[in-house]
Backbone as ProteinMPNN parsed JSONL, in Angstrom:
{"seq_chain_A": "XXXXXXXXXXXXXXXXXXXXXXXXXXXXXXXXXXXXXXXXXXXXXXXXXXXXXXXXXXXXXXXXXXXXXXXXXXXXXXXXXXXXXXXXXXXXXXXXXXXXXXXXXXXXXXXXXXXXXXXXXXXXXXXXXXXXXXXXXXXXXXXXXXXXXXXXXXXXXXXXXXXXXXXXXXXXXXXXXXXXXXXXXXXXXXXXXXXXXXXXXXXXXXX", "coords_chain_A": {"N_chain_A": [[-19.471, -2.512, 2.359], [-18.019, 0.425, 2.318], [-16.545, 1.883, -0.81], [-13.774, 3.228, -3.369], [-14.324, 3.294, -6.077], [-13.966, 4.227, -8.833], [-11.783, 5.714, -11.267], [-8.406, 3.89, -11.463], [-6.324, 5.938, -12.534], [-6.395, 8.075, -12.183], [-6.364, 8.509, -9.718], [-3.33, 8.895, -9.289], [-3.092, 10.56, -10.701], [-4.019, 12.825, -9.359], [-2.637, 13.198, -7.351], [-0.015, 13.639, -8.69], [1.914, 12.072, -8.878], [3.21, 8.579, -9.55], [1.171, 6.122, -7.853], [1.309, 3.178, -8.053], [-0.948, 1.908, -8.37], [-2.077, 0.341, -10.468], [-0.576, -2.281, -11.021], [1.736, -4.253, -13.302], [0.786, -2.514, -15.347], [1.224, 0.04, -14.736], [4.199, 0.006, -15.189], [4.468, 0.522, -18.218], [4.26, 1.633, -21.173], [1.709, 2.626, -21.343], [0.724, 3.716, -18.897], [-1.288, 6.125, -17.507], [-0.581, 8.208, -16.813], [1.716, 8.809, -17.482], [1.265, 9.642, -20.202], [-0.652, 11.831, -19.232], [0.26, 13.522, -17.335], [-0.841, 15.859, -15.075], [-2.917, 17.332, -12.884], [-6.268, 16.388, -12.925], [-9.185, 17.377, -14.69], [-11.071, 20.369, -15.535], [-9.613, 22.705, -15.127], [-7.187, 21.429, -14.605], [-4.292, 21.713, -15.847], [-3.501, 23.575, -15.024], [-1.157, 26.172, -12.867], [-1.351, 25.669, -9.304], [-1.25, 27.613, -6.28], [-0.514, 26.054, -3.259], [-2.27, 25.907, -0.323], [-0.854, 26.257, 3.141], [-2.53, 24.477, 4.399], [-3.668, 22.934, 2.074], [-1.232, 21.264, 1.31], [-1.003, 19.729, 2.96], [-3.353, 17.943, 3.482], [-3.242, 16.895, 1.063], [-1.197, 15.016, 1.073], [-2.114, 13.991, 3.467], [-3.532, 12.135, 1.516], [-2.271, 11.089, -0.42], [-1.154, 9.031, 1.073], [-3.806, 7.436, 2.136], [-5.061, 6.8, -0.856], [-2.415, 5.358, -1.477], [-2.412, 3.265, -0.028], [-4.967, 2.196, -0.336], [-7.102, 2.707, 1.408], [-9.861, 4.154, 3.344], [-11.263, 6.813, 4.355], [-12.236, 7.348, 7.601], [-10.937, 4.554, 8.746], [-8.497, 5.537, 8.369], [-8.116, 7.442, 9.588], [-8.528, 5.736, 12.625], [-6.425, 3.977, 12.718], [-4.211, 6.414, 12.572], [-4.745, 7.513, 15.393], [-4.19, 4.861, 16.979], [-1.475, 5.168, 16.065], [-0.99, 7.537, 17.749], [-0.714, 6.773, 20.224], [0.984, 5.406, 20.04], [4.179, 3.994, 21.385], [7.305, 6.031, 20.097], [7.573, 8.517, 17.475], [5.12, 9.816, 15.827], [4.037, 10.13, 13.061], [5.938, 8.29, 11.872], [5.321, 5.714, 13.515], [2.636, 5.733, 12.518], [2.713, 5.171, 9.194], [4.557, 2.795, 9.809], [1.982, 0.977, 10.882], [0.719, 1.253, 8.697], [2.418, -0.4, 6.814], [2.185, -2.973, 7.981], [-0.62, -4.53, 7.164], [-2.123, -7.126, 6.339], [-2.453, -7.003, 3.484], [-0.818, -4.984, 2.469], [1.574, -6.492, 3.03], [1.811, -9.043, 1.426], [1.564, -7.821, -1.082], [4.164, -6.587, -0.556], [5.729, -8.999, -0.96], [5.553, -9.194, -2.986], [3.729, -11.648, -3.973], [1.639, -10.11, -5.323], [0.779, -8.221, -7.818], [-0.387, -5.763, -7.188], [-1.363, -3.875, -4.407], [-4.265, -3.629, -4.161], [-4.531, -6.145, -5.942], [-3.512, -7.679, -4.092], [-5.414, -7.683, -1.545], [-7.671, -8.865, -2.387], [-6.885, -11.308, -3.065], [-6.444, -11.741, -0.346], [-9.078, -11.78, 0.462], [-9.964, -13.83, -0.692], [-9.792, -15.73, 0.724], [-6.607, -17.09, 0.231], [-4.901, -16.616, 1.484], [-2.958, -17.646, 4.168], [-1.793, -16.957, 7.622], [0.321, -17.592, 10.222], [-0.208, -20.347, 9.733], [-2.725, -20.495, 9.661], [-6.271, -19.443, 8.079], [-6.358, -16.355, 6.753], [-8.344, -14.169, 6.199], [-8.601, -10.687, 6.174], [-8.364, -8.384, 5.241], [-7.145, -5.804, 6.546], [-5.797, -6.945, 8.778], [-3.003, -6.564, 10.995], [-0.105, -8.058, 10.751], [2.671, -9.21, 12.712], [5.896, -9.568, 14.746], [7.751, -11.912, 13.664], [5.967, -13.25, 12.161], [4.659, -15.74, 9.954], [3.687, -16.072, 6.296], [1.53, -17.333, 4.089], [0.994, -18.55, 1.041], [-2.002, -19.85, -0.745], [-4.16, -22.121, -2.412], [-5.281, -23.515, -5.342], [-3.788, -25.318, -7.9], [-3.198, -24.485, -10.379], [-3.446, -21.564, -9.051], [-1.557, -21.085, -7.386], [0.43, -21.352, -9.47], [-0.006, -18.859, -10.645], [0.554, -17.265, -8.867], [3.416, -17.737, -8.716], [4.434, -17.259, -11.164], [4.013, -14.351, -11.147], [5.803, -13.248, -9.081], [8.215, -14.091, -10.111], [8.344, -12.029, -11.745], [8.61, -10.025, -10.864], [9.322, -6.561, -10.709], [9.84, -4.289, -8.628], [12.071, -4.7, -5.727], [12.438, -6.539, -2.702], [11.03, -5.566, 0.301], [13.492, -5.207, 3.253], [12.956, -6.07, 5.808], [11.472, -8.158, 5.39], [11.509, -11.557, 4.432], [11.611, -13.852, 1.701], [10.821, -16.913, 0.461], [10.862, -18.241, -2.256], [10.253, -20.55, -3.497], [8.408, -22.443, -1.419], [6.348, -20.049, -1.716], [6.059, -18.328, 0.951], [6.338, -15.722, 2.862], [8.441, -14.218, 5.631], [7.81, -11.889, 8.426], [10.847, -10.325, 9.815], [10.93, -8.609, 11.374], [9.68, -5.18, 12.29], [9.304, -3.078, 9.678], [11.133, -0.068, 9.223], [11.174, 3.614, 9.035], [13.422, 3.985, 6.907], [13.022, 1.753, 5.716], [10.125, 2.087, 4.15], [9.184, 3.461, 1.252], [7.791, 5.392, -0.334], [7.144, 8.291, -1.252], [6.643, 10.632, 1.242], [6.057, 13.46, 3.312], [5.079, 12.725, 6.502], [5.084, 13.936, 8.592], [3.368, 16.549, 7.919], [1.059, 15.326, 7.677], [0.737, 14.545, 10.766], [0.323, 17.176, 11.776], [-2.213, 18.212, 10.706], [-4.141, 16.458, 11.488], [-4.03, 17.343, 14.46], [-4.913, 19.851, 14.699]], "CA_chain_A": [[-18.428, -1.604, 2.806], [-18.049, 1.665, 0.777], [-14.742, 1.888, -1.644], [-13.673, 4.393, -4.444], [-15.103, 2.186, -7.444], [-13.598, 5.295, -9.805], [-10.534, 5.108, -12.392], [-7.18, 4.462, -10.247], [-5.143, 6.326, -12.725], [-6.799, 9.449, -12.037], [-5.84, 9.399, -8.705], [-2.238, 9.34, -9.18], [-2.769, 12.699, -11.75], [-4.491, 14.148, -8.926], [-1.593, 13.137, -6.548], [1.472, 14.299, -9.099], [2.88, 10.962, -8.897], [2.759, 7.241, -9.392], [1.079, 5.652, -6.551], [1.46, 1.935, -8.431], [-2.088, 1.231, -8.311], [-2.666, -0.389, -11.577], [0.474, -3.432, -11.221], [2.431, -3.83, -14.34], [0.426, -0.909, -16.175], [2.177, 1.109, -14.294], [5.96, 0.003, -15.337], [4.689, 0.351, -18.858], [4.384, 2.923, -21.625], [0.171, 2.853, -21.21], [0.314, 4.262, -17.257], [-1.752, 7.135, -17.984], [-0.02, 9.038, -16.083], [3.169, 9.181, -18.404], [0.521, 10.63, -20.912], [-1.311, 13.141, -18.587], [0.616, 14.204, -16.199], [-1.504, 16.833, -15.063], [-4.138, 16.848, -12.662], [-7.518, 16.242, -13.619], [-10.227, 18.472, -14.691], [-11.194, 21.092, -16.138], [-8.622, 23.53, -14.856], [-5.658, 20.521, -14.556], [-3.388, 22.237, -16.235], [-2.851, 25.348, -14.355], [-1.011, 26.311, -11.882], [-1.871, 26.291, -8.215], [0.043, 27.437, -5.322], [-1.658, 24.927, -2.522], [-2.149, 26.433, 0.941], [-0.773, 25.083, 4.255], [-3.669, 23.251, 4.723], [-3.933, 22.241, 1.18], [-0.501, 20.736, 1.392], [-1.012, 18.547, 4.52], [-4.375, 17.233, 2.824], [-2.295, 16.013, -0.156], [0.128, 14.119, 1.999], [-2.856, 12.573, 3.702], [-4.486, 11.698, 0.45], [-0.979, 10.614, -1.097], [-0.966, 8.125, 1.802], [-4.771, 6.803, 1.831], [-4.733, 6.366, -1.701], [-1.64, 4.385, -2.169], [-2.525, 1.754, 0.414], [-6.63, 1.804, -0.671], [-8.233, 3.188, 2.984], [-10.79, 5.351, 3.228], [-11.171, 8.382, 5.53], [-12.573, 6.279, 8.739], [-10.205, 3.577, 8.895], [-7.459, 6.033, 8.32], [-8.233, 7.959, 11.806], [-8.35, 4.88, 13.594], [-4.567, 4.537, 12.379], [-3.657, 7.3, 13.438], [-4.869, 7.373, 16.873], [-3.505, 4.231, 17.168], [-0.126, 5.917, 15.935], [-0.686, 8.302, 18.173], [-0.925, 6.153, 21.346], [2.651, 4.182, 20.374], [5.271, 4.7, 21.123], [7.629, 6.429, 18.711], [7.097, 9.175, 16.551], [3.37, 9.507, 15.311], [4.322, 9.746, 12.051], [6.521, 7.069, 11.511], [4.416, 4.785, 13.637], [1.108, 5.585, 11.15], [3.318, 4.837, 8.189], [4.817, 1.428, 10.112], [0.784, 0.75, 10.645], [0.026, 0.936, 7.409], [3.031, -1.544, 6.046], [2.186, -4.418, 8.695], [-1.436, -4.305, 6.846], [-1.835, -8.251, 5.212], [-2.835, -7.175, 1.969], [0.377, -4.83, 2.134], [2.782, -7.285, 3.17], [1.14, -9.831, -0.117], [1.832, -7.35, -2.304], [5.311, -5.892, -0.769], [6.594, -9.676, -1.028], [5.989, -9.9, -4.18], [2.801, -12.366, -4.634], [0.438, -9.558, -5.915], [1.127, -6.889, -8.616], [-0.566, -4.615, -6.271], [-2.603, -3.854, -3.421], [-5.809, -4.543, -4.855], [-4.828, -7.841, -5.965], [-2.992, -8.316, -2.81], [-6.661, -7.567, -0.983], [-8.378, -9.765, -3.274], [-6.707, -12.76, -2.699], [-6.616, -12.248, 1.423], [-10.468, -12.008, 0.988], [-10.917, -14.812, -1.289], [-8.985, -16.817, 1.441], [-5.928, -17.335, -0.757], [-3.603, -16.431, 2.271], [-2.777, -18.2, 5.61], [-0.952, -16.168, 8.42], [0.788, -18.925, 10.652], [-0.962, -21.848, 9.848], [-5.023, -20.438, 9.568], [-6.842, -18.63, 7.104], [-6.548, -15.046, 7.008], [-9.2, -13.443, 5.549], [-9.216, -9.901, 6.698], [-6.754, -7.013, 4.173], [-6.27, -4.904, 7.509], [-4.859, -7.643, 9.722], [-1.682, -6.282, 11.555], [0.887, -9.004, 10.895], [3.499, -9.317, 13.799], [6.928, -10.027, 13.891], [7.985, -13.319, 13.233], [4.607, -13.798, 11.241], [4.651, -16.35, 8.747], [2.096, -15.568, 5.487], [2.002, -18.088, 3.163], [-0.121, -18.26, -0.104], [-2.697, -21.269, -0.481], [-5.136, -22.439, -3.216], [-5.556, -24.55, -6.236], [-2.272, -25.548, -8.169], [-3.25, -23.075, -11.22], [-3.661, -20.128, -8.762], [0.038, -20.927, -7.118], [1.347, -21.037, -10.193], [0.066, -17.519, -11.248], [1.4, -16.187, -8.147], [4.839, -17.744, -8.437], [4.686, -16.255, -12.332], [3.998, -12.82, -10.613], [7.004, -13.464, -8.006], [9.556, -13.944, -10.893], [8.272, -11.036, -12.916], [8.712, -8.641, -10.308], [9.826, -5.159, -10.716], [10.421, -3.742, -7.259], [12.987, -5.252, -4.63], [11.456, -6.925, -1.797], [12.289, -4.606, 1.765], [14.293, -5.807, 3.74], [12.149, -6.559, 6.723], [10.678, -9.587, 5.091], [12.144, -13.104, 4.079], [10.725, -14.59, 0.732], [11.138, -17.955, 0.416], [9.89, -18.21, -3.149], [10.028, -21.981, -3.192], [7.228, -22.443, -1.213], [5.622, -18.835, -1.716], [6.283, -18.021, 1.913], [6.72, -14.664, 3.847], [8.411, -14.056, 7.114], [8.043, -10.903, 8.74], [12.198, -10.722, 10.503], [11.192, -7.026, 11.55], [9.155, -4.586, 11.562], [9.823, -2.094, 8.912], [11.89, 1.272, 9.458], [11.325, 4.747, 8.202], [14.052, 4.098, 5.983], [12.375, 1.023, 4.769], [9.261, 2.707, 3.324], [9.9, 4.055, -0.148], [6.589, 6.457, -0.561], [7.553, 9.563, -0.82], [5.329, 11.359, 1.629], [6.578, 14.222, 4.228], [4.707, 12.458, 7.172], [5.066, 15.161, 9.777], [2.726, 17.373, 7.689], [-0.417, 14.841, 8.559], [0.605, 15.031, 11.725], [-0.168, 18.317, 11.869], [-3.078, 18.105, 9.85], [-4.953, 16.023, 12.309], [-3.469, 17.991, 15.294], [-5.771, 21.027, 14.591]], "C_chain_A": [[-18.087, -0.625, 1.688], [-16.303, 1.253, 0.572], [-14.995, 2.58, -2.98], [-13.825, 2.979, -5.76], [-14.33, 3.579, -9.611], [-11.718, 5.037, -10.848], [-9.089, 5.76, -11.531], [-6.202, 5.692, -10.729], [-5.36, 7.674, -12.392], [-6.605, 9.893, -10.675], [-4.349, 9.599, -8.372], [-1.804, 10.507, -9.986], [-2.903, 13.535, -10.517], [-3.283, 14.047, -7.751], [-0.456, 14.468, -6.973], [1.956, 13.61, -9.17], [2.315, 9.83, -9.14], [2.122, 6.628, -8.51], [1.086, 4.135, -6.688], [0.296, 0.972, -8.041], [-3.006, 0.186, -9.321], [-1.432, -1.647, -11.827], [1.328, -2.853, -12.52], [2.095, -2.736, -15.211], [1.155, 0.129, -15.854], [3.786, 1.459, -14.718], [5.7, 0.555, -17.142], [4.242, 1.821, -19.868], [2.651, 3.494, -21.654], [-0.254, 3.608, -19.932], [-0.229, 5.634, -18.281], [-0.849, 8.272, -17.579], [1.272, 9.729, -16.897], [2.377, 10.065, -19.525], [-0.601, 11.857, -20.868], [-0.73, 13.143, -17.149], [0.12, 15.138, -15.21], [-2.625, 16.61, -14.014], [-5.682, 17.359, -12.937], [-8.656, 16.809, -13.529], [-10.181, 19.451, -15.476], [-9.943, 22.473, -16.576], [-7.619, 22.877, -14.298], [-3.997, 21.468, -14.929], [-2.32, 23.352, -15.785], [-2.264, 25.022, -13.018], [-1.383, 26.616, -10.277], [-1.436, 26.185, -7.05], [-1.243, 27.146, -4.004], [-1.223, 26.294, -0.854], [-1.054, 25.792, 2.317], [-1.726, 23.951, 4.675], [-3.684, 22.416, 3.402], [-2.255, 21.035, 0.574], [-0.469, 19.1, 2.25], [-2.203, 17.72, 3.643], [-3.716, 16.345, 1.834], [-1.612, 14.716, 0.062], [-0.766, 13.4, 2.481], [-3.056, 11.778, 2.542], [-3.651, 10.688, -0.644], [-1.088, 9.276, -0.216], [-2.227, 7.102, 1.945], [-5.008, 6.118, 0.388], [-4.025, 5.681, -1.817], [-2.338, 2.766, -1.372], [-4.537, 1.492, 0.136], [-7.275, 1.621, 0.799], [-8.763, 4.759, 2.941], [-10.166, 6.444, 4.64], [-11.441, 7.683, 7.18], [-11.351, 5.292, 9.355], [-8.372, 4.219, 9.034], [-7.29, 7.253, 9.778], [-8.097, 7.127, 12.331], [-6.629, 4.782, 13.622], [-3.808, 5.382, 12.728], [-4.448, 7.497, 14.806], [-4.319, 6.414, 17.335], [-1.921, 4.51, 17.08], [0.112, 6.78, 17.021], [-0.245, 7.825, 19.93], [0.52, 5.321, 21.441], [3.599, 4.756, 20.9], [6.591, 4.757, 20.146], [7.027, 7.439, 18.099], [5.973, 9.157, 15.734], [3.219, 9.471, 13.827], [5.106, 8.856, 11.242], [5.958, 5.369, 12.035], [2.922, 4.339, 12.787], [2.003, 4.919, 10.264], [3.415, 3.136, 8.934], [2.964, 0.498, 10.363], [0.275, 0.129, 9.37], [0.781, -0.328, 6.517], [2.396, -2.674, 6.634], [0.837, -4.505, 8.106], [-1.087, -5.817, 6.18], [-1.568, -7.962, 4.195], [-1.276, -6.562, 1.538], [1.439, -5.252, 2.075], [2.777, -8.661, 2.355], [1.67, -9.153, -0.998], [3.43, -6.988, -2.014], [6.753, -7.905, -1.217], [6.664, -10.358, -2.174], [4.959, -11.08, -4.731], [1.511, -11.603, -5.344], [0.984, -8.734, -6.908], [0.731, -5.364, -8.558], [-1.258, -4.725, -5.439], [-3.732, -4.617, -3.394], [-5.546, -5.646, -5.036], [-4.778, -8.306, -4.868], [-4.725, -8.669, -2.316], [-7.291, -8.184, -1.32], [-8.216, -11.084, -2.839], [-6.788, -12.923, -1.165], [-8.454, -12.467, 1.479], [-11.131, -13.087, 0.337], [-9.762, -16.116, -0.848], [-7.905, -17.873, 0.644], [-4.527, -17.597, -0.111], [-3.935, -16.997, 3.616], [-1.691, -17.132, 6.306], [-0.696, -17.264, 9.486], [-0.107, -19.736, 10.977], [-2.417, -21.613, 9.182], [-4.828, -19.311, 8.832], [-6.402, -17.119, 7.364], [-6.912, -14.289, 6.282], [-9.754, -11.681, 5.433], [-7.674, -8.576, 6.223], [-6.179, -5.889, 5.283], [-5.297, -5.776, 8.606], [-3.252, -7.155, 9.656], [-0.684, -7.521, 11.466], [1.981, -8.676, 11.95], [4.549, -9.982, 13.432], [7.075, -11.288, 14.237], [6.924, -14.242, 12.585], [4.949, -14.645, 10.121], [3.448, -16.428, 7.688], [2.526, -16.513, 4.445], [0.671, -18.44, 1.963], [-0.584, -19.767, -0.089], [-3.613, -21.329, -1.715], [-4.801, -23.443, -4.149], [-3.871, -24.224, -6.798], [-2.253, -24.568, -9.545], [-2.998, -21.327, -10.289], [-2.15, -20.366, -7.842], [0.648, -20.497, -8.155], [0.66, -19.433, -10.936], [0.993, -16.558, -10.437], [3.093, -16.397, -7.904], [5.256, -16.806, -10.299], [4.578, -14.211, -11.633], [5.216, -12.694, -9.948], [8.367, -13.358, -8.888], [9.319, -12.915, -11.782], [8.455, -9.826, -12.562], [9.337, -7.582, -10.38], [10.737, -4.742, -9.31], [11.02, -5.193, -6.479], [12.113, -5.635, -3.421], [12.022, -6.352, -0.527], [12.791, -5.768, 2.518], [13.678, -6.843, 5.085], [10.788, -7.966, 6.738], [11.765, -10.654, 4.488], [11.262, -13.937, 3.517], [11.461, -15.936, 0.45], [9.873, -18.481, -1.418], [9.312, -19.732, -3.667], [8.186, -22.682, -3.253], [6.19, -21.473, -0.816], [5.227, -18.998, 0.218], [6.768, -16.822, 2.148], [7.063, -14.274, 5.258], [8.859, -12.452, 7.436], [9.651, -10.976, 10.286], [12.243, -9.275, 11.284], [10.046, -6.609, 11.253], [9.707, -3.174, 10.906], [9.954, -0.736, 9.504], [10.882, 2.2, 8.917], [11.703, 4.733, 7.059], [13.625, 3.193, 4.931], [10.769, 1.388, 3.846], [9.911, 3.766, 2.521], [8.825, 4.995, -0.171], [7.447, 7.547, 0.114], [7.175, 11.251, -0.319], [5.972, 12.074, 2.703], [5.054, 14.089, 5.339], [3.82, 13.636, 8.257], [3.736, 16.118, 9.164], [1.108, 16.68, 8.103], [-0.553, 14.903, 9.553], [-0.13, 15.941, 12.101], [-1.47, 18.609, 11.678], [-4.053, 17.592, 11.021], [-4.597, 16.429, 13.866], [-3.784, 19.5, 15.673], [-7.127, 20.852, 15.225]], "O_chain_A": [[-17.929, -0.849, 0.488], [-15.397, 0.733, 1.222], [-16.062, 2.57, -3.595], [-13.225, 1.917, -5.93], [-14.378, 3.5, -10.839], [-10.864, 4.151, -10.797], [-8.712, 6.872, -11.159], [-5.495, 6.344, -9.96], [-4.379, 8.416, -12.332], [-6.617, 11.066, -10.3], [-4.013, 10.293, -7.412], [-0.764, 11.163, -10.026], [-2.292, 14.591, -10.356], [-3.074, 15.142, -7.229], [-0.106, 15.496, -6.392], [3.029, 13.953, -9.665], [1.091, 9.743, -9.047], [3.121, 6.322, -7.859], [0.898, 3.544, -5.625], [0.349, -0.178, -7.605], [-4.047, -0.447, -9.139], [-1.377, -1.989, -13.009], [1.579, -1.683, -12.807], [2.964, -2.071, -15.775], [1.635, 0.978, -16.606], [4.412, 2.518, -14.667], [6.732, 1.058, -17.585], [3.952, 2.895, -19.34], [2.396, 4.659, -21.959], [-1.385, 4.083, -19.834], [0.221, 6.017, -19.361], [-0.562, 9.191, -18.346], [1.643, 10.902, -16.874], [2.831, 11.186, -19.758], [-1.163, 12.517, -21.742], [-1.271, 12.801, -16.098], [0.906, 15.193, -14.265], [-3.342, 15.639, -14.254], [-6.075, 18.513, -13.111], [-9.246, 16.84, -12.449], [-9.207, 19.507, -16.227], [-9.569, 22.965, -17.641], [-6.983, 23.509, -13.455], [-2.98, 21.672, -14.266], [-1.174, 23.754, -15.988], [-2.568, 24.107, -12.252], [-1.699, 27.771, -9.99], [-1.179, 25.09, -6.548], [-2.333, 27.685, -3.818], [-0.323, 27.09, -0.585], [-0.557, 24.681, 2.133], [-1.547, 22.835, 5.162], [-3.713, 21.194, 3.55], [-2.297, 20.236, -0.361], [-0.064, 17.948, 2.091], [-1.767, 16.713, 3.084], [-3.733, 15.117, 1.92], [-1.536, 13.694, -0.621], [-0.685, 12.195, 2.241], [-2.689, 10.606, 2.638], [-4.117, 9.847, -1.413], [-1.115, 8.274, -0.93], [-1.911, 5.913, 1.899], [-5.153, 4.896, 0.395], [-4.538, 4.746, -2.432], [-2.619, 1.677, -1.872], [-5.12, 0.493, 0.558], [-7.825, 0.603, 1.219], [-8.338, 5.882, 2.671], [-9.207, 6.64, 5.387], [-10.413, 7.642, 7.856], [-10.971, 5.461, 10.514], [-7.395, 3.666, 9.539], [-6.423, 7.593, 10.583], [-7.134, 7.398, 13.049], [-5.838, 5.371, 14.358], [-2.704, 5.124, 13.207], [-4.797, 8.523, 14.222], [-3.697, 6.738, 18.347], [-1.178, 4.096, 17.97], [1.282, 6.913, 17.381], [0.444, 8.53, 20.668], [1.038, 4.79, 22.423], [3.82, 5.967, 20.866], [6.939, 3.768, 19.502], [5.798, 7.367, 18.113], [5.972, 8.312, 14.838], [2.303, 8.802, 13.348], [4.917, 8.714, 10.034], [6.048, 4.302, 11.428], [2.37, 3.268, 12.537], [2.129, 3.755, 10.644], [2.526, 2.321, 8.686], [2.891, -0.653, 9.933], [-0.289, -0.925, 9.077], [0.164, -1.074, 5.757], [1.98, -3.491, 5.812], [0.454, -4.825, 9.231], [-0.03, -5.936, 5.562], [-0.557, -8.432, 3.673], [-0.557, -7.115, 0.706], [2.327, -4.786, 1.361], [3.713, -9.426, 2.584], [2.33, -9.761, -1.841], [4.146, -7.025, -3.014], [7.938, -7.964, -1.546], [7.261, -11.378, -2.519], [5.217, -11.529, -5.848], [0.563, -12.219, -5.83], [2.153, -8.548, -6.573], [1.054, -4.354, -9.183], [-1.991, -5.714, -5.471], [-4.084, -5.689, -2.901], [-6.203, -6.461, -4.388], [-5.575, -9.132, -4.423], [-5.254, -9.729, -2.652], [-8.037, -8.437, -0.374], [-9.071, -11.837, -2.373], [-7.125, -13.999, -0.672], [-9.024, -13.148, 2.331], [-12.309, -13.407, 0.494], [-9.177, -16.973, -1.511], [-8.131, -19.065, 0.436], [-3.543, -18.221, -0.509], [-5.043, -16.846, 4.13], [-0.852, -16.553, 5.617], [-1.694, -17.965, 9.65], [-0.689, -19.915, 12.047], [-3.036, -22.348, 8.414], [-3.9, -18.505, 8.773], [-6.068, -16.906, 8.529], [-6.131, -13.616, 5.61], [-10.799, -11.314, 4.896], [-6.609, -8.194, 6.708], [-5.15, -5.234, 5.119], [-4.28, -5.331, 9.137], [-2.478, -7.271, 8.705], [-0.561, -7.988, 12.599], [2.147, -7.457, 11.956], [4.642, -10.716, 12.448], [6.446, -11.727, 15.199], [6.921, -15.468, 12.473], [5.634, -14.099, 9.256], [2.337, -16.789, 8.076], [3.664, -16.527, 3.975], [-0.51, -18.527, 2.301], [0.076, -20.701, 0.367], [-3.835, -20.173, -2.076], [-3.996, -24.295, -3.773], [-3.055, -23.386, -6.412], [-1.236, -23.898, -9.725], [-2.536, -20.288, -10.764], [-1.646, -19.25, -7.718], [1.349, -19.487, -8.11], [1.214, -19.122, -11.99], [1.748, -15.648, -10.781], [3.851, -15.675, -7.256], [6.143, -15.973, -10.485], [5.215, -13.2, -11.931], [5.832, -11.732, -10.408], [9.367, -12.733, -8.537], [10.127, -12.837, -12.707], [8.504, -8.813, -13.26], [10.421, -7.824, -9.848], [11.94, -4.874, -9.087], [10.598, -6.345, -6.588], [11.082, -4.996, -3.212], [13.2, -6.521, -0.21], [12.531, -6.964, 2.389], [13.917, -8.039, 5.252], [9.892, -8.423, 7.447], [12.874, -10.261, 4.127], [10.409, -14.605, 4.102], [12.671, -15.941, 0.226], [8.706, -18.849, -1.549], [8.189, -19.959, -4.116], [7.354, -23.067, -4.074], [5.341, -21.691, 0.049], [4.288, -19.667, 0.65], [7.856, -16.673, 1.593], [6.16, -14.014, 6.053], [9.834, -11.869, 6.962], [9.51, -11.507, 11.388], [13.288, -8.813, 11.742], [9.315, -7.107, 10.396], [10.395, -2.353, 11.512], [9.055, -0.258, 10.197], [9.852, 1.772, 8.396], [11.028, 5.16, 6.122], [13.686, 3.419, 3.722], [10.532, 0.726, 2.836], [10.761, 4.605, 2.819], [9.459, 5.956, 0.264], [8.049, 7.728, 1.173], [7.261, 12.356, -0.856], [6.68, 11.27, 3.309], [4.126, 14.892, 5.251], [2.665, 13.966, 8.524], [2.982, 16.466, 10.072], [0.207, 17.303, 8.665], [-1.671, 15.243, 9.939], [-1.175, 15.725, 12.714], [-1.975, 19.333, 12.536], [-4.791, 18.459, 11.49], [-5.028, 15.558, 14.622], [-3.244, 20.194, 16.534], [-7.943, 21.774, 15.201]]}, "name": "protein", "num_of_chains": 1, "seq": "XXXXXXXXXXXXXXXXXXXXXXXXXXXXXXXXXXXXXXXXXXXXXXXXXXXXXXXXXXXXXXXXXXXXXXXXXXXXXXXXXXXXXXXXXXXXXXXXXXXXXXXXXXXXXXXXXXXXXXXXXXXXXXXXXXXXXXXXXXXXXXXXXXXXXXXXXXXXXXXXXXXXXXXXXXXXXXXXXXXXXXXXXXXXXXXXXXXXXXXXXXXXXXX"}
């Protein structure tokens, strides 16, 4: 299965922002990003006033990037968004949270995505009761996700759980105990923190 194999920090230069793809690197004074701000290349530095189109692209690319989906997988998503009901841009976004690997990492047992994804594929995570091996699985509400393996690899992920940075949204219930997740909701608008002007992908794929 293809995947960007290239250096993450470079795609939050080419963003403009954090997208918290490297875990704790990110909180700390090494994020590259704090020391090149800029995006990357030859002609980084300069100014460039983006088009309408080159705006909307961004906003996709802001949004594929953070959660680690390609171009493919990120149409299906939206068509599926587009088919819900609800607002097509707030339904893509709610798409993309209910994602396993994202709801691993938003509760706090990964230090990001990637790990999150890692451990659902190296069957690390159960979704009520059975394996769940698969980083796009849609979790549902009243889902229970609960972390599984050897008694070293709990205890890394309950050391990750107490070291955490970010707040856990609201639309989940961590039971850190027994590294447990219950989805009590699915997440708002208001509950996604990315700070991405939706409506403009809309558009974007609406041409």
């Amino acid at each position: 299965m293809a995947k960007y194999t290239g250096p993450s920090c470079r795609l939050c230069r080419r963003e403009g922002m954090k997208l918290f793809l490297k875990g704790d690197k990110c909180y700390s004074e090494k994020c590259t990003f704090i020391r090149r701000d800029y995006v990357p290349g030859q002609h980084g530095k300069s100014r460039i006033k983006l088009s309408d189109y080159g705006l909307q692209l961004r906003e996709k690319q802001k949004v594929k990037r953070t959660y680690g989906i390609l171009e493919g997988q990120f149409r299906l998503y939206f068509k599926m968004a587009e088919k819900s009901r609800g607002i097509t841009g707030t339904m893509l976004l709610q798409l993309l949270e209910r994602r396993l690997d994202n709801v691993v990492y938003q509760a706090g047992f990964a230090t990001s995505r990637a790990q999150a994804r890692q451990m659902v594929r190296h069957r690390h995570v159960s979704v009520m009761g059975r394996i769940a091996d698969i980083p796009s699985y849609l979790v549902k509400k009243d889902s229970l996700i609960q972390m599984r393996g050897k008694e070293e690899n709990l205890k890394s992920v309950k050391d990750i759980l107490t070291s955490r940075r970010a707040e856990v949204p609201s639309w989940l219930k961590v039971d850190k105990e027994n590294l447990t997740a219950t989805v009590t909701r699915f997440p708002e608008r208001v509950d996604i923190k990315i700070p991405v002007q939706e409506q403009l992908i809309v558009e974007l794929y609406s041409k």
